[in-house]
PAKOLMAR-91130 format. One record per residue (C-alpha): residue number from 1; residue in one letter; chain; x, y, z. Coordinates in pm, 1 decimal. Each point is the difference from the previous one (the first is absolute). Layout:
BEGIN
miro pamar torke c1 c2 c3
NUM a A X Y Z
...
END
This chain:
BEGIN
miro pamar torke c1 c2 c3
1 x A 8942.3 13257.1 9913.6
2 x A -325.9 37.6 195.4
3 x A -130.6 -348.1 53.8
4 x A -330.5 -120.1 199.2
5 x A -100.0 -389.2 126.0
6 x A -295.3 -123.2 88.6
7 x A -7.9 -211.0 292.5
8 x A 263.1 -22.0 306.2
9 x A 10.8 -355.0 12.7
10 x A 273.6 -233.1 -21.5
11 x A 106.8 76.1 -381.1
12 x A -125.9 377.9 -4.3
13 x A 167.2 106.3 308.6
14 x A 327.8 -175.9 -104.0
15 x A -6.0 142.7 -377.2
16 x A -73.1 313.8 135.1
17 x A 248.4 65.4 263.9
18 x A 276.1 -132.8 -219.9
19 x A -116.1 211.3 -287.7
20 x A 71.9 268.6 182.4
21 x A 290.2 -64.0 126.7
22 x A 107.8 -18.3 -368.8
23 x A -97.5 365.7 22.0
24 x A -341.6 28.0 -148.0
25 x A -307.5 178.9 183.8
26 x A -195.8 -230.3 155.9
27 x A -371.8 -1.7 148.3
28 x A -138.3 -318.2 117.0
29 x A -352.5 -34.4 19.8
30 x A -242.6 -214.7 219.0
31 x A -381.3 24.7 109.2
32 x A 113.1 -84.2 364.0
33 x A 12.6 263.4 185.0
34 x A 153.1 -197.4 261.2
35 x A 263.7 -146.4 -193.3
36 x A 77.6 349.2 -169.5
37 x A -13.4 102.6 364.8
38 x A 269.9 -243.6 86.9
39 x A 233.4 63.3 -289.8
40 x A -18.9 393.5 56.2
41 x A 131.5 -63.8 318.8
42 x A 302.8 -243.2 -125.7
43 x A -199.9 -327.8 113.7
44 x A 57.3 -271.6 -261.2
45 x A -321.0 -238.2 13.9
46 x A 218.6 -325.2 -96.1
47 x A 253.7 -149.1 69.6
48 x A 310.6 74.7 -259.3
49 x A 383.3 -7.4 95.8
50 x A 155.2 379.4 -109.1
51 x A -344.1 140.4 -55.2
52 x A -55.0 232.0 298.5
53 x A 359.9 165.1 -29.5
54 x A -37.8 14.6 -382.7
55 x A -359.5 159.4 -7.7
56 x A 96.2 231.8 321.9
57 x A 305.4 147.1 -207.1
58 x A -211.5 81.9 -325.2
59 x A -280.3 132.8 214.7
60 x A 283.7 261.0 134.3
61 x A 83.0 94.5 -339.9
62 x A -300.6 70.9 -90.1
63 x A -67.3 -247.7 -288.8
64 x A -249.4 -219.7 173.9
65 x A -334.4 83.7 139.6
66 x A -335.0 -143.0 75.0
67 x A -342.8 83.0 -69.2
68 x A -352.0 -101.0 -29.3
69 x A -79.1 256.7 -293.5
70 x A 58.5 -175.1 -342.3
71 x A -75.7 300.0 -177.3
72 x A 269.6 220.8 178.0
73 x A 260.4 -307.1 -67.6
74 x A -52.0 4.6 -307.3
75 x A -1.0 348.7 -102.1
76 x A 351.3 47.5 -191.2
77 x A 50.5 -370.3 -29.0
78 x A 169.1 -160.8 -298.1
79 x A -85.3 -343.0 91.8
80 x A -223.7 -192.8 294.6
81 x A 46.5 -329.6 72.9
82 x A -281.3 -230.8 108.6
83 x A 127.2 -268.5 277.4
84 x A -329.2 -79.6 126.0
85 x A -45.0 -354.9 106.5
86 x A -119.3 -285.9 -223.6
87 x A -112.5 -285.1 259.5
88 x A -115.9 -359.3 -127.4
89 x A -413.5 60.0 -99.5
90 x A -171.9 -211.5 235.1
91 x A -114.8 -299.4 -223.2
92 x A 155.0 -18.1 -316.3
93 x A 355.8 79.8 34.8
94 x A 46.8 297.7 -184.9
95 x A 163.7 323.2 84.5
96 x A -267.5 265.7 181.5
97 x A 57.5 294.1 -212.3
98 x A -265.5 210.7 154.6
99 x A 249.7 247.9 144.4
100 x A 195.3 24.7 -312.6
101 x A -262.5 110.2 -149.0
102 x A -158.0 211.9 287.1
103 x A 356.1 185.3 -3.9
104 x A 19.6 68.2 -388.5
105 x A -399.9 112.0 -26.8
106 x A 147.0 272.8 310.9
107 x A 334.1 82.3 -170.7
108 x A -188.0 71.5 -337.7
109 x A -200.4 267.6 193.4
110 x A 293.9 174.9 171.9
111 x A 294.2 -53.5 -246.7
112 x A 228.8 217.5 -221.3
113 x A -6.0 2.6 -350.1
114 x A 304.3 -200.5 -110.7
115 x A 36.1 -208.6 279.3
116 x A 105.1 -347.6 13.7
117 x A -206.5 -265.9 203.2
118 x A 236.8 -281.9 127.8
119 x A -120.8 -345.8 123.2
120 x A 175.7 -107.8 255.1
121 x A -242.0 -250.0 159.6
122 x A 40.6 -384.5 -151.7
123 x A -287.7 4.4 -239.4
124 x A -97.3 -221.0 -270.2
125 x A 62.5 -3.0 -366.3
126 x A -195.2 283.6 -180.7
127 x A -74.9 172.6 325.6
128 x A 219.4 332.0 -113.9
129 x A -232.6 58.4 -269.8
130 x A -268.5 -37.3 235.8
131 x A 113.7 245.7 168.8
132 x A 16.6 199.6 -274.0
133 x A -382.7 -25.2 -129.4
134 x A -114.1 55.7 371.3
135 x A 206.3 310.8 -25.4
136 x A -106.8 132.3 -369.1
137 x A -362.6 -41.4 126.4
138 x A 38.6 153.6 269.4
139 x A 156.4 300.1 -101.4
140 x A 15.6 14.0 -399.5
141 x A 243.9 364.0 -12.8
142 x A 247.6 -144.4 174.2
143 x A 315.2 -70.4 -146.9
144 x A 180.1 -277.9 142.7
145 x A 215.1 -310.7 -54.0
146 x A -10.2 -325.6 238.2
147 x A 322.4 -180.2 89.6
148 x A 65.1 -375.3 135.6
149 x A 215.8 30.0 311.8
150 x A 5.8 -372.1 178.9
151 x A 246.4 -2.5 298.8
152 x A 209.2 -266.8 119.7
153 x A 64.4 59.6 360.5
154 x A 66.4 -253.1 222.8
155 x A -129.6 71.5 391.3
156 x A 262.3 31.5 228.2
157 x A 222.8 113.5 -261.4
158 x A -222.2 279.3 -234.9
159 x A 219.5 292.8 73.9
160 x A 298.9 -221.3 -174.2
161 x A -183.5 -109.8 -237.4
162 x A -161.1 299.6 -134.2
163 x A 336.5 182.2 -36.2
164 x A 234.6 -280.3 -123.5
165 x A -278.2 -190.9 -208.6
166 x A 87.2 -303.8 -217.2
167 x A -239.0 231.5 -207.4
168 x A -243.4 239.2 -69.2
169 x A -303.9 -97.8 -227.8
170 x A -190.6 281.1 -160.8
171 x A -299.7 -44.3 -286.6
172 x A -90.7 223.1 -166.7
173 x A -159.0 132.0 -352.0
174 x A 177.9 310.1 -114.7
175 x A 312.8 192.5 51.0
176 x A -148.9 310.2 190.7
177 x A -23.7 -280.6 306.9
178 x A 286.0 -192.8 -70.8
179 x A 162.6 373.2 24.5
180 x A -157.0 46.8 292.3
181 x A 29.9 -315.4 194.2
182 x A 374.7 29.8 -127.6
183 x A 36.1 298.9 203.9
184 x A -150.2 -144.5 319.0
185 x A 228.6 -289.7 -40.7
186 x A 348.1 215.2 -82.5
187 x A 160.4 -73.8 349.7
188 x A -6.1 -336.1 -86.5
189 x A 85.7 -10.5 -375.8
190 x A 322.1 266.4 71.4
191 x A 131.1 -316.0 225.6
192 x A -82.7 -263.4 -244.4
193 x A -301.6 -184.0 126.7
194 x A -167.2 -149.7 -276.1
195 x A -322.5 166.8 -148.5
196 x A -212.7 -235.9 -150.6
197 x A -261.5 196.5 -245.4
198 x A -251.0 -188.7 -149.0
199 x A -385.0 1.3 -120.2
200 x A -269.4 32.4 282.8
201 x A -129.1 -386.4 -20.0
202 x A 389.7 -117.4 -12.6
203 x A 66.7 214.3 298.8
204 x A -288.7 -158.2 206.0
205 x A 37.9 -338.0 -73.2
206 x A 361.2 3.2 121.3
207 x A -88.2 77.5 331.5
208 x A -237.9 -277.8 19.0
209 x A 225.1 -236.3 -202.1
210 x A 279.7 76.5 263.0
211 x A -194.1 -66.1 316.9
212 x A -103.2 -324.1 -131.4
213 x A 326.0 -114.7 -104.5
214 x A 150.1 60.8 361.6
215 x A -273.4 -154.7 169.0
216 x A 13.5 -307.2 -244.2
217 x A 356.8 -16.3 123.8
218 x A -88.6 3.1 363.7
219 x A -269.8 -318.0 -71.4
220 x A 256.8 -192.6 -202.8
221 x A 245.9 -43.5 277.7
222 x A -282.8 -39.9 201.4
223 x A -140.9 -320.3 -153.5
224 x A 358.5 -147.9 -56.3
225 x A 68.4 93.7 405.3
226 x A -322.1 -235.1 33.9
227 x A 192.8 -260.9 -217.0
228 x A 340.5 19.0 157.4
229 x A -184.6 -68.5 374.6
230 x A -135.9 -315.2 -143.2
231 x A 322.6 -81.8 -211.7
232 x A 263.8 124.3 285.5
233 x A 167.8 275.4 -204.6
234 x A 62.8 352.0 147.9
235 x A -219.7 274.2 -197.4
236 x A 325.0 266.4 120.9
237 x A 220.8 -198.1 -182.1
238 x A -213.3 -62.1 -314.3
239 x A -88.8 369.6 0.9
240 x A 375.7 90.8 11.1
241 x A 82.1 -238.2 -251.7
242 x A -278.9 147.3 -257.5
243 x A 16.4 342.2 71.5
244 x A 359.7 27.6 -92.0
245 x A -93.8 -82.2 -357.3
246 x A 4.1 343.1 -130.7
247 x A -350.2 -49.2 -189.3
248 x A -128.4 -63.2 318.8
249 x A 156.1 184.4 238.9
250 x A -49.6 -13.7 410.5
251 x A -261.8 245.6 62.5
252 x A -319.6 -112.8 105.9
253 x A 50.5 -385.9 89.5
254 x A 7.3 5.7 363.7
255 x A -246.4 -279.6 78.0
256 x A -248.0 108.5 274.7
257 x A -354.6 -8.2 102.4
258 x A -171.8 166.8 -363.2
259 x A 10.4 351.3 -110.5
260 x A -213.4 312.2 161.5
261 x A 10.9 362.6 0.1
262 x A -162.5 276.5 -226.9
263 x A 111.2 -115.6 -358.8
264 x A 44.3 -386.3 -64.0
265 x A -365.8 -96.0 94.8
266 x A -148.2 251.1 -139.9
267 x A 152.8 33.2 -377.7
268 x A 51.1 -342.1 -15.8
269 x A -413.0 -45.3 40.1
270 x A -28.6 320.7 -214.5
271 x A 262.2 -162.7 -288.8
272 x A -217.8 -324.7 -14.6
273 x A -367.7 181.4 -29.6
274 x A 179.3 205.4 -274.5
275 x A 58.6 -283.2 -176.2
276 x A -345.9 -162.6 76.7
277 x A -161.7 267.2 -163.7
278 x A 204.6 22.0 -285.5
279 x A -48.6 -370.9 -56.9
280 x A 419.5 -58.6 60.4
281 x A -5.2 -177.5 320.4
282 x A 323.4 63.0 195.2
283 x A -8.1 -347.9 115.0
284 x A 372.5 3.4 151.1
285 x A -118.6 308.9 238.6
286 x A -331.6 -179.9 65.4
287 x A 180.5 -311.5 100.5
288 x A 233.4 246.1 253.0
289 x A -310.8 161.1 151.9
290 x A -126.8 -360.1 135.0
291 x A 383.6 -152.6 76.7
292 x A 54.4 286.9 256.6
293 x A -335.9 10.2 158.5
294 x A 99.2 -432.7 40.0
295 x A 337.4 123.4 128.2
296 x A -163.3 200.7 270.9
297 x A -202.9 -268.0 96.1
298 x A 328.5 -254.5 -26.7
299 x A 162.6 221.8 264.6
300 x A -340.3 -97.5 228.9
301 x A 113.0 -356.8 -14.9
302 x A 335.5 109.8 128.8
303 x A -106.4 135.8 285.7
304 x A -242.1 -257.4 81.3
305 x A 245.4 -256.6 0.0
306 x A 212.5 176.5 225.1
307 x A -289.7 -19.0 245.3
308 x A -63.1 -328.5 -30.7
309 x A -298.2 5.4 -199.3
310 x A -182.0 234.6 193.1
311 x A -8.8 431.8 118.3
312 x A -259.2 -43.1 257.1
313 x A 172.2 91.6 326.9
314 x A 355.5 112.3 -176.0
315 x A 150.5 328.4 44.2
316 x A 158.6 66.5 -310.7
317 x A 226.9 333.7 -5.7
318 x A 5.0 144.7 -369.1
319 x A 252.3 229.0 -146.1
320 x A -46.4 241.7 -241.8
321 x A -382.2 61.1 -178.7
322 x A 96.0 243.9 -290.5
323 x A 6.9 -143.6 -323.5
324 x A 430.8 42.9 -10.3
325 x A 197.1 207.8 253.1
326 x A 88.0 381.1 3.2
327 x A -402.1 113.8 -89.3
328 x A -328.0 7.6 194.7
329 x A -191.3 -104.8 -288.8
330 x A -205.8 -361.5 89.1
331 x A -204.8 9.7 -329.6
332 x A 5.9 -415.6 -95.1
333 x A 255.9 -98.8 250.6
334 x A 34.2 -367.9 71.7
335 x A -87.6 142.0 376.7
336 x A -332.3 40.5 -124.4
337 x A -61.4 -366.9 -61.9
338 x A 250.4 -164.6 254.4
339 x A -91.4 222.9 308.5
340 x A -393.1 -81.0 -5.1
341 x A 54.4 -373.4 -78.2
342 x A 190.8 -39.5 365.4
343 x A -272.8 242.4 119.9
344 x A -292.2 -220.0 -171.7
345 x A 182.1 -316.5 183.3
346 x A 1.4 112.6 350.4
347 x A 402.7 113.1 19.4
348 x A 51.8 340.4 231.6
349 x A 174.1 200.7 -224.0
350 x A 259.0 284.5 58.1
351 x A 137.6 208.5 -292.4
352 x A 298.7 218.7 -49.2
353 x A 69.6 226.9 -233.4
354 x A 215.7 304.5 -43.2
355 x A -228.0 182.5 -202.5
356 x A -308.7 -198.9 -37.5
357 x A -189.7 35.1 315.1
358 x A -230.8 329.6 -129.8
359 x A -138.2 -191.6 -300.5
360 x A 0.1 -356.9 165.7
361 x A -225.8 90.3 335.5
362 x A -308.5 63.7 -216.0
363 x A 123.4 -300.0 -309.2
364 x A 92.7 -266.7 283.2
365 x A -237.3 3.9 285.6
366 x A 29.0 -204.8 341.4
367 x A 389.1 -22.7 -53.0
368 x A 216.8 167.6 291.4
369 x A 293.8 227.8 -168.9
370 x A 324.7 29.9 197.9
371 x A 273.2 250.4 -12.8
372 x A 285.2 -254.4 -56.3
373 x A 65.0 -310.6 -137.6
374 x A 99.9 -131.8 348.0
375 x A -300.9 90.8 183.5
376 x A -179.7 -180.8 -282.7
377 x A 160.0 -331.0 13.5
378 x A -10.1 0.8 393.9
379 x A -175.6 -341.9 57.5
380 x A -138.9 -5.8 -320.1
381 x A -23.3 -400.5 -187.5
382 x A 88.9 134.5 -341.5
383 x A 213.8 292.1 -124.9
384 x A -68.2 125.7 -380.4
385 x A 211.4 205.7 -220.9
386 x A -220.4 144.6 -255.1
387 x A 130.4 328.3 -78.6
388 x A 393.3 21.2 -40.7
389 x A 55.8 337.3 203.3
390 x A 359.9 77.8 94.5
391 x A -121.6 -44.0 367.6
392 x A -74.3 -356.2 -54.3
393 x A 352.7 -61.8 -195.4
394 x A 230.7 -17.9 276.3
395 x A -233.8 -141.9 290.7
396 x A 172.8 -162.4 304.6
397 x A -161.0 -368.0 -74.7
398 x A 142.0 -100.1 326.2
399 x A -200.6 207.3 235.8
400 x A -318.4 -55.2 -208.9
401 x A 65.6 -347.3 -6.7
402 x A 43.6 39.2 385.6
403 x A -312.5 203.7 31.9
404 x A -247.6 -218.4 -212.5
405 x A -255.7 -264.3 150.4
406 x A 68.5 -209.9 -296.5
407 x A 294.2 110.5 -161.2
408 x A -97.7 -25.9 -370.5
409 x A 79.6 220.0 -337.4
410 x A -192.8 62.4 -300.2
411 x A 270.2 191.0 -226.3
412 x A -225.6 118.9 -286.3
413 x A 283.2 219.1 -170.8
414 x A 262.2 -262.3 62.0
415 x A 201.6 273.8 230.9
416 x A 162.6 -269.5 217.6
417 x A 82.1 -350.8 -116.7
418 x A -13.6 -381.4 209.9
419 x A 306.2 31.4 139.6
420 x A -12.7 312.5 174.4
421 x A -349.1 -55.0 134.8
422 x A 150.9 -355.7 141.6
423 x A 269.1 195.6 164.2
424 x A -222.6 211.5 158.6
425 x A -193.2 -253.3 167.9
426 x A -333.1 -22.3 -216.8
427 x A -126.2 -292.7 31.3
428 x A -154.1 31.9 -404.0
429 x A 75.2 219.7 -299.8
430 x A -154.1 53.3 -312.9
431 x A 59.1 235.2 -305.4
432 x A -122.0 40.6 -349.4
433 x A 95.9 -260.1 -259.0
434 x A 311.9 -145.5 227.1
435 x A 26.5 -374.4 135.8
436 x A -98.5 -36.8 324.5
437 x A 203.8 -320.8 191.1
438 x A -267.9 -227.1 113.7
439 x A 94.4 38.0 335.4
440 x A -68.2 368.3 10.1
441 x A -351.3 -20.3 13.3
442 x A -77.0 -182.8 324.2
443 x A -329.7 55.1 29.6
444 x A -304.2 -211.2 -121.6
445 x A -243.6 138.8 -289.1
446 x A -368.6 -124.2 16.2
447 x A -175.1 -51.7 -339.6
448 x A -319.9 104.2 90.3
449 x A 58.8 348.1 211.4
450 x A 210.2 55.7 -327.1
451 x A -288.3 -40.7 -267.6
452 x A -207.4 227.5 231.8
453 x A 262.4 291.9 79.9
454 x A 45.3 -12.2 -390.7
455 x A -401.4 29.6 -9.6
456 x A 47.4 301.5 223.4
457 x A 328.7 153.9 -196.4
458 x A -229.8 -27.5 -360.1
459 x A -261.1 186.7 150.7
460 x A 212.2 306.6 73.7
461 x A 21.6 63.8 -362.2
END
């Protein structure tokens, strides 16, 4: 099949390199000219393990290409998929559908009769048969059917993800693009991935509906982490001990500093001004938006106490700024908040990051960034874990003990544990949701640089 998306960003360069590698024709379209510049020459603009070798090897067989010219893409096509983005609207929550739209008034005016227009971008309930009214006024000959696509990929693991899915979700309104979409998704059905057809609203709501599950699991273990510190359980073992009941299951219960990143934030604020307007509040997801901003804020507090009430003067070395290891992508991370709270207080910060540095010089200013995590905790008074990369897994805690001013930890992903930061020689440990011995935190905490670094953490929302 002859397939053409619309926009090379994270979900519509993915899609489309691993649609063709299924074997269809593929022609990926962008208005950058730099970007389609890029791409032409084998250059992928993120960051995605596999995704170089397995765009570079469909680009030699001559099923993927790149091009500016939406008319000449989709000339021939049988179906175009829109993966524009759909950022939070500035103000009221919602989902900014402007280039949804923008990219179905342009596909009207360019497309073959009979083709199918696929939504892939997260859009809201009804939003498909938007689509389809912008694209019947528009262009009232054409002959079309419109298709909800929503993906589940998971950065740092989209390649996987896209071809061994837990599932596929298509919507859609008529057998000619059930047919269709059918076709595009044979690979998948032959090795018995499940294909979940349903209606268009169905089909968009699950997307939503999934995101916000997930992210209400990640702020449940989150609060009771914040009740085992005060009650001296260990949030590992509580997490182990729930998560092997099979209705629960393990995934997503890692406590840690809130969740980030392209998806959670976003449809989570989306899901809840859905249900604002149609008078059904989503009052769980509402209650999950405010809990993790709190739980970034809680991880302020952390810190702080580590530095005895106080970042003014403190070199604190941080670790990891993406909002989870394995992508570049800082959209919401906990960095966001944390880093410009010890910057607001007067701490000298230095950052390290495998991947984040390109984003993270222009979203955290008057921070130093260091190649390694070594160089970053040389004399620092604080060293943070915020980001779980595999280079911060297996650090030598003895030589950055040995190398730190103040030897202290801030284990936001609970990587390490008491004992083997005691062993190490750091003089205090903390993690997320685990009981901290009394002794381990040696140094004083003053009330009233506390209330006003909070002041200053608030204000960086």
């Amino acid at each position: 099949m002859k397939i053409a998306t619309i926009g090379t960003g994270y979900v519509g360069l993915v899609s489309g390199v691993c649609f063709s590698d299924f074997g269809h024709e593929v022609i990926c379209v962008d208005k950058d000219a730099d970007k389609i510049a890029r791409l032409e020459r084998g250059e992928v603009p993120i960051f995605e393990p596999g995704l170089e070798d397995l765009m570079s090897r469909n680009i030699e067989a001559g099923r993927l290409s790149f091009t500016r010219d939406l008319e000449g893409a989709l000339a021939g096509a049988q179906a175009v998929f829109i993966a524009v983005g759909t950022p939070t609207r500035r103000g009221d929550g919602h989902a900014d559908l402007s280039y949804v739209m923008a990219a179905a008034e342009e596909i009207a005016r360019a497309a073959p009769q009979g083709v199918v227009v696929v939504t892939k971008s997260t859009v809201p309930v009804g939003t498909n048969r938007r689509v389809a009214e912008v694209i019947r006024r528009a262009n009232p000959e054409l002959d079309f059917d419109v298709a909800s696509n929503p993906e589940f990929l998971r950065e740092g693991a989209a390649i996987d993800d896209f071809m061994r899915p837990d599932r596929v979700v298509v919507g859609v309104e008529n057998e000619r693009a059930a047919g269709i979409m059918a076709d595009i998704y044979k690979p998948l059905f032959l090795r018995d991935f499940p294909i979940v057809t349903t209606d268009l609203e169905s089909a968009e709501m699950i997307k939503y509906a999934a995101n916000a599950f997930l992210a209400t699991k990640i702020t449940f273990i989150n609060e009771v982490a914040a009740l085992c510190e005060k009650v001296g359980a260990d949030v590992k073992e509580v997490a182990k001990g729930i998560g092997l009941d099979g209705r629960i299951g393990n995934k997503f219960l890692h406590a840690g500093p809130g969740y980030g990143g392209s998806c959670f934030p976003k449809d989570t604020k989306a899901l809840a001004r859905i249900g604002q307007e149609h008078a059904s509040p989503m009052q769980i997801v509402e209650t999950v938006i405010k809990v993790n901003e709190e739980t970034k804020r809680r991880m302020i507090d952390k810190l702080l106490d580590l530095c005895g009430g106080s970042f003014n003067g403190k070199t604190v070395a941080v670790l990891g700024v993406t909002f989870k290891p394995n992508t570049d992508d800082m959209r919401d991370a906990p960095s966001l908040t944390l880093v410009p709270a010890l910057v607001g207080g007067g701490a000298k910060v230095r950052v390290c990051d495998p991947q984040g540095r390109h984003e993270g010089e222009a979203l955290l200013p008057g921070v130093a960034w260091c190649d390694d995590a070594y160089a970053a905790a040389d004399s620092a008074d604080l060293l943070v874990i915020l980001t779980e990369w595999n280079e911060f897994r297996g650090l030598d805690l003895g030589r950055v003990a040995g190398a730190m001013a103040q030897p202290r930890m801030a284990d936001l992903r609970n990587v390490y544990s008491d004992a083997d930061a005691r062993e190490a020689g750091l003089e205090a440990y903390i993690g997320v949701g685990r009981q901290v011995p009394k002794e381990a935190i040696t140094v004083p905490i003053l009330g009233a640089d506390r209330e006003r670094h909070k002041s200053i953490s608030e204000g960086q929302q």
